[in-house]
C-alpha positions as CSV (number, residue, x, y, z in Angstrom):
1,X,37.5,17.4,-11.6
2,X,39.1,14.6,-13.6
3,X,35.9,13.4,-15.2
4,X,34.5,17.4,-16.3
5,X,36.4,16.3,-19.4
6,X,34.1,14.3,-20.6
7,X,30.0,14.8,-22.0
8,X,28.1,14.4,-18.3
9,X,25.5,13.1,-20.6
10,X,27.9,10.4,-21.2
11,X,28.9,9.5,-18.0
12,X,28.6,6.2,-16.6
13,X,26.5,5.5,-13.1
14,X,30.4,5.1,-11.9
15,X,31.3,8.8,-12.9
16,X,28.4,9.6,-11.4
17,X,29.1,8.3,-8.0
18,X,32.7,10.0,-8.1
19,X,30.6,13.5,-9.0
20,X,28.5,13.1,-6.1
21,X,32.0,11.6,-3.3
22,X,33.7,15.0,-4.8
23,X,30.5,17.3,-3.8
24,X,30.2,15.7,-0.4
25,X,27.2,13.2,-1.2
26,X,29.0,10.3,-0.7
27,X,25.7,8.9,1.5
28,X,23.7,8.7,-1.6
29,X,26.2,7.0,-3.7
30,X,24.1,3.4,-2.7
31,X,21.0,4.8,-3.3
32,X,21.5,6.8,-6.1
33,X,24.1,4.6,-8.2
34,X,23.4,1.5,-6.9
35,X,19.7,1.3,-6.4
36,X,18.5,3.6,-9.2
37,X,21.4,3.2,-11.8
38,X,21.6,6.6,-12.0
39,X,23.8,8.2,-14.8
40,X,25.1,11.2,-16.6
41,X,21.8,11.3,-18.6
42,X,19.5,10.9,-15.8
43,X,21.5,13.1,-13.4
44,X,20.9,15.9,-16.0
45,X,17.3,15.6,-15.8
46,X,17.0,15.3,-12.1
47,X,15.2,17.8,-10.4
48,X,14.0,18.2,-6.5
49,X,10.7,16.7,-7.4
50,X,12.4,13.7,-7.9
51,X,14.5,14.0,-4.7
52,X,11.9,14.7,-2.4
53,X,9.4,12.2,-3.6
54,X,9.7,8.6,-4.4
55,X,11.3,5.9,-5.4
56,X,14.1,8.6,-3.8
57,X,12.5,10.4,-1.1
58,X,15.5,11.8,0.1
59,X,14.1,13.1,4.1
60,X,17.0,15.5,5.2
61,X,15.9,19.4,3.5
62,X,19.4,20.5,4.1
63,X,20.8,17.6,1.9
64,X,18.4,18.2,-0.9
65,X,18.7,21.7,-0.9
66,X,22.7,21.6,-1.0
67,X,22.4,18.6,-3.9
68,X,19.6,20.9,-5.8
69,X,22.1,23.7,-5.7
70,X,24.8,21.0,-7.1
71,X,22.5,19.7,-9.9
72,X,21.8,23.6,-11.0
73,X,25.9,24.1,-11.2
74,X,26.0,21.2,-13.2
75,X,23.0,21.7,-15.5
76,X,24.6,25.7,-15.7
77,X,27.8,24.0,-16.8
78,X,26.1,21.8,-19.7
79,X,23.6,23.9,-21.0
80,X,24.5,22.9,-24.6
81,X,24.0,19.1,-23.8
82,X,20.8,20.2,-21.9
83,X,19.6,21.8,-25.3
84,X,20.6,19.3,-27.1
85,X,18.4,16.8,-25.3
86,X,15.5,19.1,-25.3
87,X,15.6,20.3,-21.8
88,X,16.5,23.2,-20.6
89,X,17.1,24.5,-17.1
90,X,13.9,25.6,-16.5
91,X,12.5,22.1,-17.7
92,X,15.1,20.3,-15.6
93,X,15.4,22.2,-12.2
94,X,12.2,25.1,-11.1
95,X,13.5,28.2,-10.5
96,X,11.7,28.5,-7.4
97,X,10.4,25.7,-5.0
98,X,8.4,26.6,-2.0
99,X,6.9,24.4,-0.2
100,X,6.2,21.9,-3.4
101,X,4.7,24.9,-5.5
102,X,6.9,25.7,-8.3
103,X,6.3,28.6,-10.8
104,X,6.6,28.9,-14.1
105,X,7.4,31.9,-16.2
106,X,7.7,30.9,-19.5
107,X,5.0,31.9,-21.4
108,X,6.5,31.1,-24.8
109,X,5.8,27.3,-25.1
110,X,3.0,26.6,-23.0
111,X,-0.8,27.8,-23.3
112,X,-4.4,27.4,-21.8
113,X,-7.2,25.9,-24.1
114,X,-10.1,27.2,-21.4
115,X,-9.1,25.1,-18.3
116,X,-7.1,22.9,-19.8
117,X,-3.5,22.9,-19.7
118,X,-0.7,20.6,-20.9
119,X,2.4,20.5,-19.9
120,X,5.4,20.1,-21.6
121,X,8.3,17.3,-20.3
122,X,5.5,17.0,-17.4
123,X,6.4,13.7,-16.8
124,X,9.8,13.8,-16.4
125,X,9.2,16.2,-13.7
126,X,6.6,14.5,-12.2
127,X,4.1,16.9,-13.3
128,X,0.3,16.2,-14.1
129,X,-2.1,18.4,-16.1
130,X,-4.7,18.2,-13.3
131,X,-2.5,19.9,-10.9
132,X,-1.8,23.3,-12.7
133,X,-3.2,26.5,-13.0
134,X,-2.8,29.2,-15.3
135,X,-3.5,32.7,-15.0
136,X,-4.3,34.0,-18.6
137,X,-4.6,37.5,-20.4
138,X,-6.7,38.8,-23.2
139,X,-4.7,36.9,-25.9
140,X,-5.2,33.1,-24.0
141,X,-1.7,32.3,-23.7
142,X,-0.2,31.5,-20.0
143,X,1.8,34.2,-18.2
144,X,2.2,32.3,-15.2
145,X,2.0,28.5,-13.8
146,X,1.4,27.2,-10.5
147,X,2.1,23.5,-10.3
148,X,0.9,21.6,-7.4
149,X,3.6,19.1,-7.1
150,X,1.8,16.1,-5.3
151,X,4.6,13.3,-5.8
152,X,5.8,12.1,-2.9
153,X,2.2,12.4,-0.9
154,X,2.8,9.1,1.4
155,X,0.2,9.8,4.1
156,X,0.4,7.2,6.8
157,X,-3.8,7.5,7.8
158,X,-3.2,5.1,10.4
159,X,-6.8,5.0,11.1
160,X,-7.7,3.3,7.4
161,X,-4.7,1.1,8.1
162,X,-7.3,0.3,11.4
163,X,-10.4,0.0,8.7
164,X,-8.3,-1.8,7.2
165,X,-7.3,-4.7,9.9
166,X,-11.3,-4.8,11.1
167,X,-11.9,-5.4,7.2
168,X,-9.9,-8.6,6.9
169,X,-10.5,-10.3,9.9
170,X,-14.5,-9.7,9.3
171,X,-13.9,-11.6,6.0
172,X,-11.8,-14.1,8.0
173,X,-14.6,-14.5,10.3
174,X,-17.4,-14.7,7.3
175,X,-14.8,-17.0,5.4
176,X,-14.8,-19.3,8.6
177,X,-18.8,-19.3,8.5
178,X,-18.8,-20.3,4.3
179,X,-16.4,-23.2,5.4
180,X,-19.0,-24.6,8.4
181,X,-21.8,-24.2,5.3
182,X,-19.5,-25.9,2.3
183,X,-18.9,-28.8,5.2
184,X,-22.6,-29.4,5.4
185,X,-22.4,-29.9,1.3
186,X,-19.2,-32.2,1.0
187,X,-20.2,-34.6,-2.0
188,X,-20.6,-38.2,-0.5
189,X,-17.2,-40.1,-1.4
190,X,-19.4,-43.2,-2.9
191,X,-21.2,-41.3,-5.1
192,X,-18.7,-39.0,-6.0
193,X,-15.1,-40.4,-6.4
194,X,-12.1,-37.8,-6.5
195,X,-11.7,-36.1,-9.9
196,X,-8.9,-36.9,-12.4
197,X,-5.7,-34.9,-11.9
198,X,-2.6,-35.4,-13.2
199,X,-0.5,-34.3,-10.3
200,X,-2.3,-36.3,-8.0
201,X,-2.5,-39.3,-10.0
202,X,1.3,-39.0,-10.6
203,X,2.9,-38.4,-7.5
204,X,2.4,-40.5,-4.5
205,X,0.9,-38.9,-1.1
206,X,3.4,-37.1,1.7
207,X,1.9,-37.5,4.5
208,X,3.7,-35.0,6.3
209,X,3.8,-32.6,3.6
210,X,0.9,-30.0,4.3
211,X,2.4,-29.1,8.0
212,X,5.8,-28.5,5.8
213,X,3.7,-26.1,3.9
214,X,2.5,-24.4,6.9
215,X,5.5,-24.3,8.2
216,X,6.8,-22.2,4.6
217,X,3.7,-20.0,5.0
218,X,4.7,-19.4,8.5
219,X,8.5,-18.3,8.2
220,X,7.5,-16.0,5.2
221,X,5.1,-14.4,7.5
222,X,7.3,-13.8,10.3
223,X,9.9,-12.0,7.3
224,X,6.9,-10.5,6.4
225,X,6.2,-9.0,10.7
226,X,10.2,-8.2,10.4
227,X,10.1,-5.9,7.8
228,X,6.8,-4.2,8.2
229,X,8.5,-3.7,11.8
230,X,11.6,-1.9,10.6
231,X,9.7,-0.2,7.0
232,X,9.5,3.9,7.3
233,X,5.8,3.2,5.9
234,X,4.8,0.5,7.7
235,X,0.9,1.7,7.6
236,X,0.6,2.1,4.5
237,X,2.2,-2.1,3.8
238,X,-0.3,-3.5,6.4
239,X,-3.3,-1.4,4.5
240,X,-2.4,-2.7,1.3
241,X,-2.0,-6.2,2.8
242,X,-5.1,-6.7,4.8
243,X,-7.1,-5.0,1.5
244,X,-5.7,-7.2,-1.1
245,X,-5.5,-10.1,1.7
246,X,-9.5,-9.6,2.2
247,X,-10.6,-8.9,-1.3
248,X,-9.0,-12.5,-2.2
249,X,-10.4,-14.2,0.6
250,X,-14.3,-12.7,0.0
251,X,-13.7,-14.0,-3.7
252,X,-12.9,-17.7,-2.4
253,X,-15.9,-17.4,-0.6
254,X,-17.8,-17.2,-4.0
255,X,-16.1,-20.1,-5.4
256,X,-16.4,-22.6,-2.8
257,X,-19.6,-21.7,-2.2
258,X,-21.5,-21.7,-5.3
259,X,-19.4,-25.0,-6.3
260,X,-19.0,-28.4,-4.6
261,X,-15.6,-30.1,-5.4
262,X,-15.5,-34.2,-4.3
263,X,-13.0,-34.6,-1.7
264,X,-9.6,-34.7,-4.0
265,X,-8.3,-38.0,-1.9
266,X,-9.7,-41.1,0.1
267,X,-6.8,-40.9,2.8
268,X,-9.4,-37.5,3.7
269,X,-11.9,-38.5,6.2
270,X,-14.5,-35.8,5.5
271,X,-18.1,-36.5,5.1
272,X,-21.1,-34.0,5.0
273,X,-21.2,-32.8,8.4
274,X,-24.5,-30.6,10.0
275,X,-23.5,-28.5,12.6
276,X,-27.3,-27.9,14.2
277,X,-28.4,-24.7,14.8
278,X,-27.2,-21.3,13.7
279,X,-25.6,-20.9,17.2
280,X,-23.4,-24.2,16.4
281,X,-22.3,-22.8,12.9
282,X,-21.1,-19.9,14.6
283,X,-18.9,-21.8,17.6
284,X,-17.8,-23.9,14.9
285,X,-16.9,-21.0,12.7
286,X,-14.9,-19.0,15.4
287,X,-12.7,-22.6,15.8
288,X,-11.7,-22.2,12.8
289,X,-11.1,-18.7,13.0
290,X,-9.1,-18.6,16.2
291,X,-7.3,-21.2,14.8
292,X,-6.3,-19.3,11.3
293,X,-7.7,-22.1,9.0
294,X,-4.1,-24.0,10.1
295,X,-4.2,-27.8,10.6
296,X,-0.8,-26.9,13.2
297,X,-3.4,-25.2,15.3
298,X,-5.7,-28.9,15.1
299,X,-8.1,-27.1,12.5
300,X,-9.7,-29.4,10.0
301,X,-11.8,-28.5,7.4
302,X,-13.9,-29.9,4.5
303,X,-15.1,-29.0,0.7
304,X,-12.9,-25.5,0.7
305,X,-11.1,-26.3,-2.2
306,X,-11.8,-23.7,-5.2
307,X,-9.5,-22.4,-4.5
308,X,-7.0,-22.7,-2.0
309,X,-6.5,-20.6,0.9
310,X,-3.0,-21.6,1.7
311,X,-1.4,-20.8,-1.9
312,X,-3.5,-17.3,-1.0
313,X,-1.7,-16.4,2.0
314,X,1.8,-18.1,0.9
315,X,1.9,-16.1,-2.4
316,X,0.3,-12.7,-1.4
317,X,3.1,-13.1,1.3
318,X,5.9,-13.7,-0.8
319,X,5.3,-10.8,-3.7
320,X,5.0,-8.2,-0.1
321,X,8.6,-9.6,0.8
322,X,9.9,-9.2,-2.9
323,X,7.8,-5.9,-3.6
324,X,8.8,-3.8,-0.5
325,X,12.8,-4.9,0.1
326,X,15.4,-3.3,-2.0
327,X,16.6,-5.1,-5.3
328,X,19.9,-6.0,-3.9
329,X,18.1,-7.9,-1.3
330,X,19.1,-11.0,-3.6
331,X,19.4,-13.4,-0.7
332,X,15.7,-12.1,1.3
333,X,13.7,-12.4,-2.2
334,X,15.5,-16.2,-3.3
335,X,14.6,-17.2,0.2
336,X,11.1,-16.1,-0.5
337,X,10.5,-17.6,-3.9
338,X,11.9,-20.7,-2.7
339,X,9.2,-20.9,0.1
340,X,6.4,-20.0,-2.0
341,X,7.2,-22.7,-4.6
342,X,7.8,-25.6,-1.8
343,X,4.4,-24.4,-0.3
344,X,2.7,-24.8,-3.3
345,X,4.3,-28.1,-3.9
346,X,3.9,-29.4,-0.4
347,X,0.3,-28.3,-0.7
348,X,-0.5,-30.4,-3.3
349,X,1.9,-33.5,-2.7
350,X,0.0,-33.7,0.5
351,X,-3.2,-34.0,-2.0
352,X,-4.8,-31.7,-0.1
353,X,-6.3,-29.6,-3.2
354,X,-6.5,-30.0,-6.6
355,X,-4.1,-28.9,-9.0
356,X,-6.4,-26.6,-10.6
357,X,-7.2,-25.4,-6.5
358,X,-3.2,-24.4,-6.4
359,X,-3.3,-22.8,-9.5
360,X,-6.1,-20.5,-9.8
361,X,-5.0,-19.5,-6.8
362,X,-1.8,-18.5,-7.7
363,X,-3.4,-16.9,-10.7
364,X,-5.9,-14.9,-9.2
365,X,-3.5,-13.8,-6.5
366,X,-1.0,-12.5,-8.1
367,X,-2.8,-10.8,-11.0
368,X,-4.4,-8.8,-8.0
369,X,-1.5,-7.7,-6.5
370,X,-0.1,-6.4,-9.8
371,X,-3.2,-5.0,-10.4
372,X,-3.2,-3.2,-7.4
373,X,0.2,-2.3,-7.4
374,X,-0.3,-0.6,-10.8
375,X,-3.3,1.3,-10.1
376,X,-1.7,2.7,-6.7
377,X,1.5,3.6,-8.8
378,X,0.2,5.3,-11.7
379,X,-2.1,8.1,-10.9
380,X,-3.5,8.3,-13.6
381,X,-6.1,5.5,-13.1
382,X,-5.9,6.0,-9.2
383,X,-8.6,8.0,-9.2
384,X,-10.8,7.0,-12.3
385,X,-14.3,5.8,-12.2
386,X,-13.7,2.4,-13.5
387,X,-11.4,1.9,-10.4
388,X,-14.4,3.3,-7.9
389,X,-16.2,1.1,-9.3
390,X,-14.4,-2.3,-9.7
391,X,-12.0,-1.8,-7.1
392,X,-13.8,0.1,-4.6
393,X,-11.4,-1.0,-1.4
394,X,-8.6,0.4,-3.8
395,X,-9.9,4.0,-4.1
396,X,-10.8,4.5,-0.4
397,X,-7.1,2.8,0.9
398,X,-5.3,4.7,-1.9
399,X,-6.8,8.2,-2.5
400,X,-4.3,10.0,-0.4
401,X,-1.2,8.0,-1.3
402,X,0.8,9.0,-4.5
403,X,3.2,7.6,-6.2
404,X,5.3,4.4,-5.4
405,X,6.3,3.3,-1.6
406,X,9.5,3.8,-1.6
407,X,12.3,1.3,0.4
408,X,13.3,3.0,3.1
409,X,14.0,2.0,6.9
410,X,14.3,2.9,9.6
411,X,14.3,1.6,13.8
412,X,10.5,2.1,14.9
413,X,11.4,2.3,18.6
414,X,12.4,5.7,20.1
415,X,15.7,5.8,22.2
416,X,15.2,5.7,26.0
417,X,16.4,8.8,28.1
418,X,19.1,7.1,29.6
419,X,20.9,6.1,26.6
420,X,20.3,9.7,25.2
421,X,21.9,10.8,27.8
422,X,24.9,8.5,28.1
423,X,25.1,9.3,23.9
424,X,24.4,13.1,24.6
């Protein structure tokens, strides 16, 4: 080999993807090289921990065993630059994986303060303290560990992704209800004249321009269908959507509840409305329900402005499309941005909201889908108190899902007998 000349710890992600063409991997080239930048460093350091579980989450065993088997040659090879990094074959590649328990027999370098062990380069093997048990003698240091290697633990639980669905529309529903009641409270237009706001007051009204930003919610949404259609964890996307869609939604209840905004334009015709008895709420409540809040479906609503709904669903949309396609998707994620900013701008040059409507809810949106996003992908604070107790929905939807969600695809439909059998 041409390039065995060189340091491997010196290789380029280029050198890399000729290592892996010459030992028949030439599949994982694009993932590895591409997606993950993968180089003579990093290849060093790679163990089947890292193969098996995400961002990689390489699916065929006989493809990771064979490339394990590789790595180990190649570590064998370079045991000076492995030393010389502070790794050494042990730390780098188990001796032994069965079934994700890996043993340790290296009693030298590690040891047991009563139940508490810490491990060594943990992290780079995806490794965490709570997961490993030591068998100790007389003397307290650690003959033996078994690590519970949990990486890679993407349980579907279709039947929280169910919870899950039932959980947003009920706050739909509930949302619909807090809409008829804010209606009832609409500040009289005499009394109460719209507030100051800069971008309303600067640029003139488009009359057509909330429908446009329907129109932007509704194509990212239908990106949005396509690739929770074609994702290998498609259950586990709609869970985290409907969770972080709901908890957004029950926290705009709050605000435009406890706080009348005046209507932000006179062009609005909306006056306090009563809807009669509780039975009328409710009738009015499912209209705008059935109808998704949308003014293309003839819904029209009153006083829901703190803060708005349609930057919610626009924005929470657009950071899923970004968030769960593969960085080379440069085209899918400009496409998406570009919606979500012509939304928000069609949103409020239809002076429809406020300014400070649009932006909170920008704000509030994505800080929780960071949020969220870091909490699911660190483990660490997955399952600490302070997220039980803040971020309730987060512990139950996430305690069985570690690590990141990897981008993978895949067809959902099973082929039917007839083309197996022309194919066969």
């Amino acid at each position: 080999m041409a390039q065995s000349e060189d340091r491997v710890s010196a290789w380029s992600c280029k050198q890399v993807a000729q290592w892996l063409q010459e030992e028949g991997f030439g599949e994982y080239v694009e993932l590895l090289c591409t997606q993950h930048r993968l180089d003579g460093l990093s290849l060093l350091a790679l163990t089947e921990a890292d193969l098996r579980g995400p961002p990689l989450g390489l699916s065929v065993l006989g493809d990771i065993k064979r490339l394990t088997i590789a790595l180990r040659r190649l570590q064998r090879q370079n045991q000076n630059q492995l030393e010389e990094l502070g790794l050494r074959p042990t730390d780098a590649l188990p001796p032994v994986d069965s079934g994700g328990l890996e043993w340790r027999f290296n009693a030298g370098d590690r040891s047991c303060n009563g139940t508490e062990l810490r491990l060594r380069n943990g992290h780079s093997s995806g490794y965490n303290s709570e997961d490993a048990l030591c068998h100790t003698h007389s003397n307290g240091r650690c003959r033996q560990h078994r690590v519970l290697s949990m990486s890679g633990r993407l349980d579907p639980e279709v039947w929280k992704t169910v919870v899950s669905a039932f959980y947003v529309f009920f706050v739909f529903g509930f949302t619909s209800f807090v809409m008829v009641i804010v209606h009832e409270r609409v500040p009289d237009t005499r009394t109460y004249p719209p507030l100051p706001d800069i971008f309303l007051d600067s640029v003139p009204r488009i009359p057509w321009a909330f429908a446009m930003a329907e129109a932007c919610g509704l194509i990212l949404c239908y990106m949005f269908l396509l690739i929770l259609l074609l994702h290998k964890h498609r259950s586990i996307l709609l869970r985290r959507l409907c969770s972080l869609m709901g908890t957004v939604f029950l926290l705009r209840c709050c605000t435009m509840f406890v706080t009348s905004l005046s209507v932000p334009g006179q062009h609005l015709k909306c006056a306090s409305k009563t809807y009669g008895d509780t039975l009328g709420k409710i009738q009015r409540a499912l209209a705008i329900w059935s109808g998704f809040g949308m003014t293309l479906t003839g819904v029209q609503t009153c006083g829901d402005y703190m803060f708005s709904g349609h930057t919610v669903v626009i924005t929470l949309l657009n950071f899923f499309v970004t968030e769960y396609t593969p960085r080379t998707w440069n085209m899918i994620h400009t496409i998406s941005w570009v919606l979500n900013l012509f939304g928000i701008f069609f949103i409020l040059a239809a002076h429809e909201h406020y300014s400070i409507d649009v932006f909170i809810a920008f704000y509030i949106t994505t800080r929780l889908f960071l949020y969220y996003h870091t909490l699911a992908n660190t483990r660490a604070y997955q399952h600490s108190r302070r997220a039980r107790i803040w971020f309730p929905m987060f512990s139950f939807f996430e305690c069985n899902v570690n690590g990141p969600v990897p981008n993978q695809y895949h067809w959902p439909f099973n082929k039917p007998a007839f083309m197996k059998t022309l194919i066969g």
